[in-house]
C-alpha positions, -999 to +999 in steps of 0.1 A: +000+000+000+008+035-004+007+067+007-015+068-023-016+042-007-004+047+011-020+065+010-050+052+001-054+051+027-053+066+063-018+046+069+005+070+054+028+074+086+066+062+083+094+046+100+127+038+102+135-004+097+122-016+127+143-044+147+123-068+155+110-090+181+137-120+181+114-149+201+084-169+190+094-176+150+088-196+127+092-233+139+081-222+175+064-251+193+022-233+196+013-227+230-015-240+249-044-219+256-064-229+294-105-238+286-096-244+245-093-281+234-061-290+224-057-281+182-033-289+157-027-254+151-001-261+124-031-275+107-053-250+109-029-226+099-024-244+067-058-242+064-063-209+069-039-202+040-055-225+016-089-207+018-069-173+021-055-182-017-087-194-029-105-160-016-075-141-041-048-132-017-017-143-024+004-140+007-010-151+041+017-148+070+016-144+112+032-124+137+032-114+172+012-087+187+042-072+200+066-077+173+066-044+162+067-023+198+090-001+189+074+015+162+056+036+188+090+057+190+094+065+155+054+067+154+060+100+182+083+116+157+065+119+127+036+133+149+058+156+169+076+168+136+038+176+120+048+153+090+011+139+092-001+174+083-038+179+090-046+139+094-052+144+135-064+109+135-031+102+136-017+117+167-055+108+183-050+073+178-008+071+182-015+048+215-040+021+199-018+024+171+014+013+191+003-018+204-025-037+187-035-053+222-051-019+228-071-025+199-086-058+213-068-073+243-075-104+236-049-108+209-025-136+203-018-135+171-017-113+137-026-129+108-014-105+079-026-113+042-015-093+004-034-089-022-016-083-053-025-057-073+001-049-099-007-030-127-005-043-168+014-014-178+036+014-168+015+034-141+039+068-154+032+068-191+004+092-188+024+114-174+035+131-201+002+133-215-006+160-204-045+168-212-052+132-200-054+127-160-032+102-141-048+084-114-031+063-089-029+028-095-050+014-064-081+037-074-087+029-105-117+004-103-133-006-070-129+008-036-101-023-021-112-019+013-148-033+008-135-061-017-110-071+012-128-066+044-159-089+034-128-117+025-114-114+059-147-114+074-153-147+057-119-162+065-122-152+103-156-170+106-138-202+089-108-200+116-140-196+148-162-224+130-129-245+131-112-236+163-141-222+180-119-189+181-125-150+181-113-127+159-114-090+142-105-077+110-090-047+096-087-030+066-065-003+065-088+024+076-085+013+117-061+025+140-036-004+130+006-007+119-002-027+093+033-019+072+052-024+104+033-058+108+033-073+072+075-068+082+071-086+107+054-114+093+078-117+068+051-104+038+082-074+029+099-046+046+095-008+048+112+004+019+135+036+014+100+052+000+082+041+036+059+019+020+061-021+019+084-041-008+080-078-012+105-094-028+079-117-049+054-088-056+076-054-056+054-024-041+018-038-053+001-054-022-028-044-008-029-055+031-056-071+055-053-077+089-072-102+115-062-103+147-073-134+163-073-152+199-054-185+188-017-189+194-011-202+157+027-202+150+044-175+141+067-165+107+103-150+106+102-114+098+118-103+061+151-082+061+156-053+041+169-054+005+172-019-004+209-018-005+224+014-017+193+022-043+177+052-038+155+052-069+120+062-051+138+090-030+152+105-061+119+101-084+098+121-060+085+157-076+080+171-042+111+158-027+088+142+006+115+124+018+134+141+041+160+108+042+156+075+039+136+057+056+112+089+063+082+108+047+075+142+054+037+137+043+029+175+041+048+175+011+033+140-005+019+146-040-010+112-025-011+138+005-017+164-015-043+153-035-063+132-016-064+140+026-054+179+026-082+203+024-087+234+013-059+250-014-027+229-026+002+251-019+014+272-048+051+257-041+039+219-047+010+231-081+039+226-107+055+194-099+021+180-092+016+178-135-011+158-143-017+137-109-052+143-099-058+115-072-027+103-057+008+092-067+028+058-078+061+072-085+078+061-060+062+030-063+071+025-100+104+031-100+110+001-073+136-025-089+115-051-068+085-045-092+102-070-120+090-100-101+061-086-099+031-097-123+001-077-129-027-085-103-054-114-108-086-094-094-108-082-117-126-057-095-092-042-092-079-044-128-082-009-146-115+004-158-106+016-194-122+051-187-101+058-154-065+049-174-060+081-188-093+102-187-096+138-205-091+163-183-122+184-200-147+155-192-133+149-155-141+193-154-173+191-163-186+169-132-210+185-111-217+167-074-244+140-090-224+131-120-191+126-100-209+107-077-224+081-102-187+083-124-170+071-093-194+050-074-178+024-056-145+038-062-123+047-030-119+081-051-156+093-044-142+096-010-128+133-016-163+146-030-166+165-062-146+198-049-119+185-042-116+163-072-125+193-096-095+218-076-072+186-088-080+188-121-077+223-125-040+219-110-039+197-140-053+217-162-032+247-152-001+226-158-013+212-196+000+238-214-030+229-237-051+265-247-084+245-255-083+234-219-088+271-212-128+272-215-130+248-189-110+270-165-129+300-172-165+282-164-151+271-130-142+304-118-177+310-110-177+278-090-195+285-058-166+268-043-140+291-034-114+264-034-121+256-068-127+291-079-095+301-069-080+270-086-095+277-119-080+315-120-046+295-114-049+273-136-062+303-160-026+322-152-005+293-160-024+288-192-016+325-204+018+323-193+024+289-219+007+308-243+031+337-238+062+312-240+054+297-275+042+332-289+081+344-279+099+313-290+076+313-323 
């Protein structure tokens, strides 16, 4: 996931590599539970995998509870720097967050599970289109989190019918470290870029999350395999990354465009191009991505109209027509204002004079936001004119 999808997504906070919990790994005898019948819980692990793979995901793998504690440190930072920007869920939630026992105390274990969502072609060649819009990969057909929360839900009453267990799934959106987990459980490891890399699936995984009450036995955690590359901190328009291993999100592009309200600073308007909802660069560019094939869901493959839409159509949406355009995508989310002030940004940054007339209409837009984004976009249009007419 990223801060697009990171972004996606409420998890967009960062971390350094996280050591890691050294006791209770893979191979570790299962302890007994008092009142529970004695289960084969290697078995029904296995089992849990198998109807994991058959529900799509492609990676299943268990951790501790506490194998990530001291991401609460590095958690504090990026909340005490203001790197989460305006997302105050973040600092309201940084204790639940720390340690997923004050989620639901009756944890025992952390099943995580990816979903692999690669895309079938290069996620930046509409960037240089510039009267066409680029969306982020993960939002370009149905919203993820309902596809995968009703698939853990089914998995988790599997695992009670079975071991006549408890359990609670989570899909991004709670108070939960699930990049700091999936590391744990060996599914990848926080890149240079923040986000999770798996060595089989590069930066394309969608996570879930079920906590449950057995004591199933637990998987090594992955190391990191970054090395010396610094391809996704280099990539970055906005320059987020303040160094390795951390994300200043106020200065995301994913940020940017999807969780901050109100105006887009002028500084960011320019190296934003043609992104109207979120941001794969970083992503992209990840050598891990050429063992990556494209994903196997078709509720996530790309709808044909959301690959590179016209900027002039995506304008022209009022509240009820983006509404239906994007039902059951996670980009309805953001509402129509929002949406539109991105595409002017996009507009503004086309270069393209018969994008012009859309500006204009929109600077009677009752929203000032978008008002204001359509004289921008209005200025930068006159000033490319002004450009060719003196190199003509």
């Amino acid at each position: 996931m990223t801060v697009a999808d990171s972004a996606a997504s409420r998890d967009v906070t960062t971390f350094s590599p996280l050591p890691l919990a050294g006791e209770g790994r893979e191979g570790a005898p299962p302890r007994a539970r008092p009142g529970r019948p004695q289960l084969d819980l290697a078995k029904l692990k296995a089992s849990l995998i198998a109807d994991a793979k058959a529900e799509g995901f492609d990676i299943v793998r268990v951790t501790a509870p506490d194998a990530t504690a001291d991401a609460a440190p590095h958690l504090a930072e990026f909340i005490a720097a203001g790197r989460h920007g305006t997302m105050d869920w973040l600092a309201e939630t940084a204790e639940r967050r720390a340690d997923p026992k004050r989620l639901w105390r009756e944890v025992r274990t952390v099943i995580m599970l990816g979903l692999n969502y690669a895309p079938d072609t290069d996620p930046l060649e509409t960037l240089a289109r510039r009267d066409r819009a680029t969306i982020s990969v993960y939002a370009r057909n149905r919203d993820y989190h309902a596809i995968i929360k009703g698939r853990l839900k089914g998995l988790s009453d599997r695992l009670g019918s079975r071991a006549g267990s408890s359990a609670r799934v989570f899909v991004d959106t709670a108070p939960v470290m699930e990049k700091p987990l999936a590391a744990a459980a060996g599914i990848g490891w926080q890149g240079k870029h923040t986000n999770l890399v798996s060595r089989d699936f590069g930066s394309w995984l969608f996570l879930g999350t079920i906590f449950t009450d057995l004591d199933l036995p637990l998987d090594s955690p992955e190391t990191d395999h970054c090395g010396t590359c610094r391809a996704c901190l280099e990539i970055c328009p906005t320059s987020a990354f303040p160094a390795p291993y951390q994300l200043d999100a106020r200065r995301c592009i994913s940020y940017l465009t999807i969780e901050h309200d109100g105006s887009i600073p002028h500084e960011f308007r320019k190296a934003i191009g043609n992104r109207i909802y979120g941001c794969d660069d970083c992503l992209a560019v990840c050598p891990w991505n050429k063992f990556a094939a494209a994903g196997r869901e078709a509720k996530l493959a790309a709808r044909e109209d959301l690959r590179a839409p016209p900027l002039a159509d995506l304008a022209r949406l009022d509240d009820a027509s983006f509404r239906s355009f994007f039902s059951a995508s996670p980009i309805k989310r953001i509402g129509r204002d929002r949406f539109i002030r991105n595409v002017l940004i996009a507009i503004g940054n086309s270069g393209d004079p018969a994008l012009a007339p859309e500006a204009e209409r929109l600077r009677a837009d009752p929203d000032p936001v978008v008002a204001e984004a359509a004289d921008w976009a209005l200025s930068e249009l006159a000033k490319a004119r002004s450009a060719k007419g003196e190199l003509a």
